[in-house]
C-alpha positions in Angstrom: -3.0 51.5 10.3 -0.5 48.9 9.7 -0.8 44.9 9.2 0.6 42.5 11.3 1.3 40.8 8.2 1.6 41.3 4.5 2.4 40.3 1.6 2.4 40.3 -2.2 2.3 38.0 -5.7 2.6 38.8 -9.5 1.9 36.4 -11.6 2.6 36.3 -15.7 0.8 33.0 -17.5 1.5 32.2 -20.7 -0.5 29.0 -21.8 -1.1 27.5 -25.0 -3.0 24.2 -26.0 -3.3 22.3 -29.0 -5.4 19.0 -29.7 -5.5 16.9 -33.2 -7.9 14.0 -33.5 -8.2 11.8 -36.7 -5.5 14.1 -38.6 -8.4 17.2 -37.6 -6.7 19.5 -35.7 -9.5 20.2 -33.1 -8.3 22.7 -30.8 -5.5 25.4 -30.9 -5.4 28.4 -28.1 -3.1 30.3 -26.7 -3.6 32.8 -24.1 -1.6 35.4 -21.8 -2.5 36.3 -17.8 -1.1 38.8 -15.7 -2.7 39.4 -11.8 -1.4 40.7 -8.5 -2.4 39.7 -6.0 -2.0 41.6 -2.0 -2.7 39.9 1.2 -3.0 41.5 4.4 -3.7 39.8 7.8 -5.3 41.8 10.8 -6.1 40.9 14.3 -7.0 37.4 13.0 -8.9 38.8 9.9 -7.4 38.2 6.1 -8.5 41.1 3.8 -7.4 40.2 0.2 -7.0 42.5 -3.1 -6.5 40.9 -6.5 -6.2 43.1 -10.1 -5.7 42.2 -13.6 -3.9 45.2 -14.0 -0.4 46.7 -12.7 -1.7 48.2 -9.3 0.0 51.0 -7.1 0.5 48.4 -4.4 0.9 50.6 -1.9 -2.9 52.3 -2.8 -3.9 48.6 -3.1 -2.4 47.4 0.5 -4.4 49.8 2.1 -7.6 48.6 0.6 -6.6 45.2 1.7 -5.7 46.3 5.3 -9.7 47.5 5.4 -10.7 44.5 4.5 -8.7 43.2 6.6 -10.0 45.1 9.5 -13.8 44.3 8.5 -12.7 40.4 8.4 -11.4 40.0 11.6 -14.3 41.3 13.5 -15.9 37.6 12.8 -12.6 35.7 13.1 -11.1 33.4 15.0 -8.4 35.6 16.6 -5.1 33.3 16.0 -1.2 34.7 16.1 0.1 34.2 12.6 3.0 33.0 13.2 6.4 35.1 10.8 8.9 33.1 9.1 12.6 34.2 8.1 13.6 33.6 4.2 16.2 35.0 2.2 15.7 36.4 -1.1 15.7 33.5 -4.1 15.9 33.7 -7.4 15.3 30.6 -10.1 14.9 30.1 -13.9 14.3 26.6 -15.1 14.9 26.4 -18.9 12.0 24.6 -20.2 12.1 25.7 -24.2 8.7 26.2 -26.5 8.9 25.2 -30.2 6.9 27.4 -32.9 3.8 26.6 -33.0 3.9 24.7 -36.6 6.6 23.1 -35.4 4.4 21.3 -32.5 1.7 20.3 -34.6 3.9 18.8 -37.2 5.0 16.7 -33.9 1.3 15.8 -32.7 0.2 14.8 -36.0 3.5 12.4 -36.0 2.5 11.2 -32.7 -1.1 10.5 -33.3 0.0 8.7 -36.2 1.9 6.6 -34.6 -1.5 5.3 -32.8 -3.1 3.9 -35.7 -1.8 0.3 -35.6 -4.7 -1.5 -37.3 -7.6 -1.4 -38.8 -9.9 -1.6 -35.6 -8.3 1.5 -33.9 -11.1 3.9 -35.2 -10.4 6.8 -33.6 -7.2 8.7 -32.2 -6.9 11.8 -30.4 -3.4 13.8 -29.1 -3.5 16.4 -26.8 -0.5 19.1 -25.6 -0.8 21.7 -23.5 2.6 24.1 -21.7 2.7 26.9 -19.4 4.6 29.4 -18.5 4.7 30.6 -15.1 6.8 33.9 -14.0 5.9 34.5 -10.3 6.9 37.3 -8.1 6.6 37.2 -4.3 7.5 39.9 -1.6 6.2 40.8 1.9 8.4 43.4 3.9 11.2 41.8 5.0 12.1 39.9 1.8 11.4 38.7 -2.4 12.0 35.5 -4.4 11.1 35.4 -7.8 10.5 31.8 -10.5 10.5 31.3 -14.1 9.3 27.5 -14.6 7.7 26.1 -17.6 5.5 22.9 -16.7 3.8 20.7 -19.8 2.1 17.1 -20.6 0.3 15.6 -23.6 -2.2 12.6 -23.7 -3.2 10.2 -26.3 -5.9 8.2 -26.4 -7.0 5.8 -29.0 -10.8 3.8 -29.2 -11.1 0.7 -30.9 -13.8 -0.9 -32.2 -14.7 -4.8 -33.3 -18.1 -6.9 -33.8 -20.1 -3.9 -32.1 -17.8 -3.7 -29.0 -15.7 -0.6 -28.2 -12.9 0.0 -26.1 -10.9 2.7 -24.9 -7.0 3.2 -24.2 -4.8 6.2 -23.5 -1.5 7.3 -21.8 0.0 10.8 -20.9 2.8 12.3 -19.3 3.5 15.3 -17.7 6.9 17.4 -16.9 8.8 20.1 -16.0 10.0 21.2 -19.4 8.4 22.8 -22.4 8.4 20.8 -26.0 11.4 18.6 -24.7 8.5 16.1 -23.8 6.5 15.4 -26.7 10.4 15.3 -29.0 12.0 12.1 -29.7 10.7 8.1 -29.2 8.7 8.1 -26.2 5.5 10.0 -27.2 5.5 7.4 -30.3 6.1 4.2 -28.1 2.9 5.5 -25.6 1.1 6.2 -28.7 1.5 2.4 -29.7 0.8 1.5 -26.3 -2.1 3.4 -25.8 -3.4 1.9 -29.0 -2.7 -1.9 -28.4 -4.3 -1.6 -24.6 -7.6 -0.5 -26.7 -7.6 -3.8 -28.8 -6.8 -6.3 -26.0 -9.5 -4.9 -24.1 -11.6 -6.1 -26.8 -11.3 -9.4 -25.9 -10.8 -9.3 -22.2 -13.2 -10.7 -19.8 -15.2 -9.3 -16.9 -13.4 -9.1 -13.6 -14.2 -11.3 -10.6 -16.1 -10.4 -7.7 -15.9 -10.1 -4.4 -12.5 -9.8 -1.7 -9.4 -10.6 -3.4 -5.7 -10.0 -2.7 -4.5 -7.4 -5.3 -1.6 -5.9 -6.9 -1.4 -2.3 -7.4 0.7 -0.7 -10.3 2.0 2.5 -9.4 -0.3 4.8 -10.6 -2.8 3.1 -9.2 -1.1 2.8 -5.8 -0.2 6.6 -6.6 -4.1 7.4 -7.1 -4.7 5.6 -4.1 -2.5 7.1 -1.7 -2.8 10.8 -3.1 -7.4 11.0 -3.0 -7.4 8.4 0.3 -4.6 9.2 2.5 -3.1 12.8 0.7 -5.9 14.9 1.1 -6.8 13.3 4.2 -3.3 15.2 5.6 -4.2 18.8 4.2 -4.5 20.8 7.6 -7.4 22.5 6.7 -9.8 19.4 6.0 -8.7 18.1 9.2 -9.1 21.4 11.2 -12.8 21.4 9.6 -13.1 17.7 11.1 -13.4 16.4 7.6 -10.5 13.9 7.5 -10.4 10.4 9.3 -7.2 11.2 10.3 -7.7 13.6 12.8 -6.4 13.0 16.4 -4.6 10.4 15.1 -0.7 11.5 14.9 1.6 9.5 16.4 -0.7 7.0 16.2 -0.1 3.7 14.0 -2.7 4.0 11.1 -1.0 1.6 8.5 1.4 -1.2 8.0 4.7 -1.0 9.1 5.7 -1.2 5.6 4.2 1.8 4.7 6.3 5.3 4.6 4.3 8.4 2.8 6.3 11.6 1.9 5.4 14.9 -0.3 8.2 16.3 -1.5 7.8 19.5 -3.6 11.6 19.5 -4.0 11.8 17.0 -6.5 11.5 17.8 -10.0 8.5 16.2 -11.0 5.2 17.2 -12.3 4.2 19.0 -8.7 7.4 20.8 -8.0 7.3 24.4 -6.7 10.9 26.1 -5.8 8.5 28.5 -3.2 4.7 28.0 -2.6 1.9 30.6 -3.0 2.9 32.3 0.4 6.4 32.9 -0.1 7.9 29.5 1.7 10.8 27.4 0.8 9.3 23.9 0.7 11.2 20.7 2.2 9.9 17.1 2.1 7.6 16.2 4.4 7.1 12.5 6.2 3.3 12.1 6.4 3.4 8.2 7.7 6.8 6.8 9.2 6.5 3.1 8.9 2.8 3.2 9.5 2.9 6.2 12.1 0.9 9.1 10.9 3.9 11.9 11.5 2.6 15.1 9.9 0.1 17.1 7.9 0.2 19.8 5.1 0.2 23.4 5.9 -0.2 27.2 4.5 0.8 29.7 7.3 -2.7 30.2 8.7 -2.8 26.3 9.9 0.5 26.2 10.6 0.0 29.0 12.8 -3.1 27.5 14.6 -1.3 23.8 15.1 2.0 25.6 15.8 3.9 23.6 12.8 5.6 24.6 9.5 4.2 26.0 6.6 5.4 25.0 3.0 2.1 23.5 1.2 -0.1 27.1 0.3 -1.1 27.0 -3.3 -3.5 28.4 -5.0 -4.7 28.8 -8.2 -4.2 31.6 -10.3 -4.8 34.6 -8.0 -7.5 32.7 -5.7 -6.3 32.3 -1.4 -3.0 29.7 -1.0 -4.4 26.7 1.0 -3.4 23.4 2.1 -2.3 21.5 -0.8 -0.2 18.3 -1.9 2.7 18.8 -4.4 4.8 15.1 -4.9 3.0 12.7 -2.9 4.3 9.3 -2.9 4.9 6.1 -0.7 8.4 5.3 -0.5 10.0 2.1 -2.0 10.3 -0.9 0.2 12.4 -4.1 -0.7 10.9 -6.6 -3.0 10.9 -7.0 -6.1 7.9 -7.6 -8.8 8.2 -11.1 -8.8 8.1 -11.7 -5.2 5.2 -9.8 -5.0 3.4 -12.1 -7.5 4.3 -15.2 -5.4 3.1 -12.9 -2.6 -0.7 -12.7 -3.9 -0.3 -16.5 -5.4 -4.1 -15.9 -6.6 -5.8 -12.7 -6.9 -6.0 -9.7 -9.1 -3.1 -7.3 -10.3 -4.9 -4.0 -11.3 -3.4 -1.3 -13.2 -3.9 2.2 -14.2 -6.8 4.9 -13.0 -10.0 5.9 -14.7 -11.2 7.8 -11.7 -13.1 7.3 -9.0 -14.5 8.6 -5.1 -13.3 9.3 -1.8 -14.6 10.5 1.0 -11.9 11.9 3.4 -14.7 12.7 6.7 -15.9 8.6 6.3 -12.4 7.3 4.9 -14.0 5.4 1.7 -12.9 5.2 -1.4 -13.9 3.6 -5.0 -11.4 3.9 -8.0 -12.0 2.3 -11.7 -8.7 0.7 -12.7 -8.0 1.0 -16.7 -7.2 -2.9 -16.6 -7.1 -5.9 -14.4 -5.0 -9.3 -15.0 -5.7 -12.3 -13.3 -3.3 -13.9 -11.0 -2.9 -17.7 -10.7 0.2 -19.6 -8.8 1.9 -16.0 -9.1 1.6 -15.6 -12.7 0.2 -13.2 -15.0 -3.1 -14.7 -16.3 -5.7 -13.0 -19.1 -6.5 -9.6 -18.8 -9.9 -8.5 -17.4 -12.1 -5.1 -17.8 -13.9 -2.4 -16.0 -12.5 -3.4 -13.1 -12.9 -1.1 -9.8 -11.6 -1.7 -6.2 -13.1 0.0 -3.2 -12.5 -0.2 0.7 -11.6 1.5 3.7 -8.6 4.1 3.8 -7.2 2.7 7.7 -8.5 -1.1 6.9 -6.5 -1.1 3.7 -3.3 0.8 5.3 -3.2 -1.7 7.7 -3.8 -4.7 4.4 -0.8 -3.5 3.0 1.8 -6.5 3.0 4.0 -6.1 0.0 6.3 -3.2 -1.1 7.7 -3.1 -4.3 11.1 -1.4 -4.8 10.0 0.5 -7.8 9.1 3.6 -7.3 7.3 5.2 -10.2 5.4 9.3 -9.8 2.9 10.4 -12.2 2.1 13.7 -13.4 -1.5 15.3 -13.3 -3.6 17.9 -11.5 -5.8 17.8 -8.6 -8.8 19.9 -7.7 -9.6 21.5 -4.5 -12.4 24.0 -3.3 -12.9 24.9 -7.0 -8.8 25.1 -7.4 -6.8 23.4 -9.9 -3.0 22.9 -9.3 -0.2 20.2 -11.2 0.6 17.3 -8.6 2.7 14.3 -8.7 1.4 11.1 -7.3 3.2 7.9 -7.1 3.7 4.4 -5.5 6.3 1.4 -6.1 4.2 -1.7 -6.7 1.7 -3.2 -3.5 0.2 -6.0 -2.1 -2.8 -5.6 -0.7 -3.8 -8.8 1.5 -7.9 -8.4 0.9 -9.2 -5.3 -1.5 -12.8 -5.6 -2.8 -13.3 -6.2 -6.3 -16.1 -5.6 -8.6 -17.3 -4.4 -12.1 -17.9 -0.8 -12.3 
C-alpha cells in the first residue's frame, strides 16, 4: 500500500535559558531534543508517527500509512495538491558564548537597570535555541541550521505605596550577538526610567478618542485582529470575520498588510514545517483583503499556495503567521501628531483579547500620552483600547513611514512558534479608550 503523499522531519533542539533577578541568579537550564517526525496522507486521511528516538523510517512509514488508511474513512476526501522544490541547504551563524560568560553579561545588564533608589526590583531574562531541521518526502530534501534568541528586562519601582512596572525585550536571529555591546544596557535604563514616570502619571481618559499607535502596538494590533483572522484554517472552520470577504475592501485605502517569512527577523523560516520555500504574501492591498495563510492541506482545499505550515516541535504543521506587518505609508511622526490635534498616543503592549469569529478586540497599552494642539502632553497609565477589527481598518487615516517589527511568540491550538509583528506609526480617527 502506498501514500499518495509523504513525507518526513528531524528535528535536533538545543535550548538553554538563564534568568538573574536582584544579582540572584534565579533560573539556569539547558536542555537537548531530538524527534522525527513521518506524515503520510491517504485517500483524504492524514495518519502521523512521531519518536524520540532515531526510527527505521521506512518501518515507521508504514505504520503511518495505517493510520493513514483508518483516518480517511471519516475524512473529507480532498486532492492534496504536490508541489515541486529543489533540494536546499542553509546554515545561519548565530554563535553561543560559555555559559559563565553570559551570566557575567546579564548580571552587567541588569545592573544597568538600577538607576535610583526607587527601582526596587530588577529582573533579566535570556533564552537561545538551536534548531537543526531535516525535511524530505520522495522526490526531494532541504535541510536548516538557525539559531533564534531574545532577552527581557524588566524593572518595578516603588514610591509612597505605589508600584509600577516597566520592561523591554528583544528578540533575533543570532545567538549571544544580542545581549553583547550598548543596547541591552540602554533598554535596561529605559526599562527602568518607564517604571518611575509611571509613578506619577495620571489615569487615562475615557471614552472615543482619535489615537496614535506606536509600532508595537499597531504590530499587536494587526498580528491578534487581522493576522490570525487570515490563517486558512480559522476561516475554513468559519471562525474568522474575514471569511467571504476577498477581494472585497475591508480597510482603508492606506492600509497594505504583508507576512513575509523571508525577512530576517524574529519569525523567519528559510522552509516551513511541510517542506515549502516561503515568499511574502500580500494579505490587504490598499484596503483589499488579497490572501490568506496556508499549509498544503488548505491550500489544497482553496486551490492556493502553501508556505505558512508550522508547528511546534513535532506536533501537525498548520496555518501560521511568520513576519506580519503593515507596510509604511508616507508621513512622517509629526504630521501625524497634527493629524490627531487632540487625542491619545498609546504605546507599547501588555496583552489583551481578540476574538477572530466576532472581530473584537481589547489590548492594554504599557503607556498612554496625552495629545493637545499635536503635542506630546503628560503621560497617562493603564490605558487599554478596544473596538471592532473592520470598523477600525476602515478608522485608519494616518500612516507613518516608520516601519518598526518586533520579535515574540504566538500561541496557537496549544502551539508555540517565534513571530515578528510590526507596524509604522497610525492614526486612528475614533478608538475607544478606557482604564483597564
Amino acid at each position: 500500500m502506498q501514500a499518495d503523499f509523504y513525507d518526513v522531519r528531524r528535528c535536533e533542539i538545543e535550548n538553554r535559558a538563564f534568568a538573574i533577578e536582584d544579582k540572584k541568579i534565579e533560573r539556569v537550564s539547558s536542555s537537548f531534543d531530538h524527534f522525527t517526525v513521518v506524515r503520510a496522507f491517504l485517500d483524504g486521511g492524514w495518519g502521523i508517527v512521531s519518536s524520540s528516538s532515531d526510527p527505521d523510517e521506512e518501518a515507521v512509514l508504514k505504520d503511518a500509512i495505517k493510520l493513514a488508511k483508518l483516518s480517511s474513512k471519516r475524512s473529507k476526501k480532498i486532492h492534496l495538491k504536490r508541489y515541486e522544490i529543489k533540494d536546499f541547504k542553509q546554515k545561519i551563524e548565530g554563535k553561543l558564548l560559555r555559559e559563565e560568560d553570559e551570566l557575567s553579561i546579564l548580571r552587567e545588564i541588569e545592573e544597568s537597570a538600577k538607576i535610583d533608589e526607587r527601582i526596587k526590583n530588577t529582573k533579566v531574562f535570556f533564552s537561545s535555541s538551536r534548531m537543526k531541521v531535516l525535511y524530505k518526502n520522495d522526490h526531494h530534501e532541504e535541510f536548516y541550521d538557525l539559531c533564534r534568541s531574545g532577552y527581557s528586562i524588566s524593572a518595578i519601582a516603588k514610591e509612597d505605596g505605589e508600584m509600577q512596572y516597566g520592561a523591554e525585550r528583544e528578540y533575533g536571529i543570532k545567538g549571544s550577538d544580542i545581549i553583547e555591546g550598548d543596547r541591552p544596557h540602554i533598554l535596561a535604563k529605559k526599562a527602568a526610567d518607564m517604571s518611575i514616570k509611571l509613578l506619577k502619571a495620571s489615569s487615562p481618559p475615557s471614552g472615543k478618542k482619535r489615537v496614535i499607535l506606536d509600532q508595537e502596538l499597531g504590530g499587536v494590533f494587526i498580528h491578534e485582529a487581522v493576522g490570525h483572522a487570515t490563517e486558512a484554517d480559522i476561516v475554513l472552520a468559519g471562525d474568522s470575520i474575514l471569511e467571504g470577504k476577498m477581494g472585497k475592501r475591508i480597510g482603508s485605502e492606506m492600509i497594505n498588510v504583508y507576512d513575509d517569512p523571508t525577512m530576517m527577523e524574529y519569525g523567519y523560516y528559510p522552509f516551513d514545517d511541510e517542506g515549502i520555500i516561503p515568499k511574502r504574501r500580500t494579505l490587504i492591498e490598499d484596503g483589499v483583503l488579497k490572501g490568506y495563510l496556508h499549509n498544503r492541506e488548505t491550500a489544497s482545499v482553496l486551490k492556493k499556495e502553501p508556505g505558512n505550515g508550522r508547528a511546534d516541535g513535532d506536533e501537525v504543521p498548520i496555518p501560521r503567521m511568520s513576519n506580519t506587518f503593515i507596510g509604511d505609508g508616507d508621513m512622517k511622526f509629526e504630521e501625524l501628531l497634527e493629524l490627531v490635534s487632540d487625542g491619545v498616543y498609546l504605546c507599547g503592549s501588555r496583552g489583551g483579547e481578540v476574538s477572530t469569529a466576532e472581530g473584537l478586540f481589547h489590548f492594554n497599552a504599557t503607556k498612554g500620552y496625552i495629545i493637545r494642539k499635536g503635542e506630546i502632553g503628560e503621560m497617562v497609565k493603564d490605558v487599554s483600547l478596544s473596538g471592532n477589527t473592520l470598523e477600525t481598518l476602515k478608522r485608519i487615516v494616518g500612516v507613518g513611514n516608520d516601519l518598526k517589527i518586533n520579535g515574540g511568540h504566538c500561541g496557537k491550538e496549544g502551539q508555540t512558534v517565534p513571530v515578528g509583528s510590526g507596524s509604522p506609526h497610525l492614526v486612528i480617527s475614533s478608538c475607544l479608550i478606557g482604564g483597564e
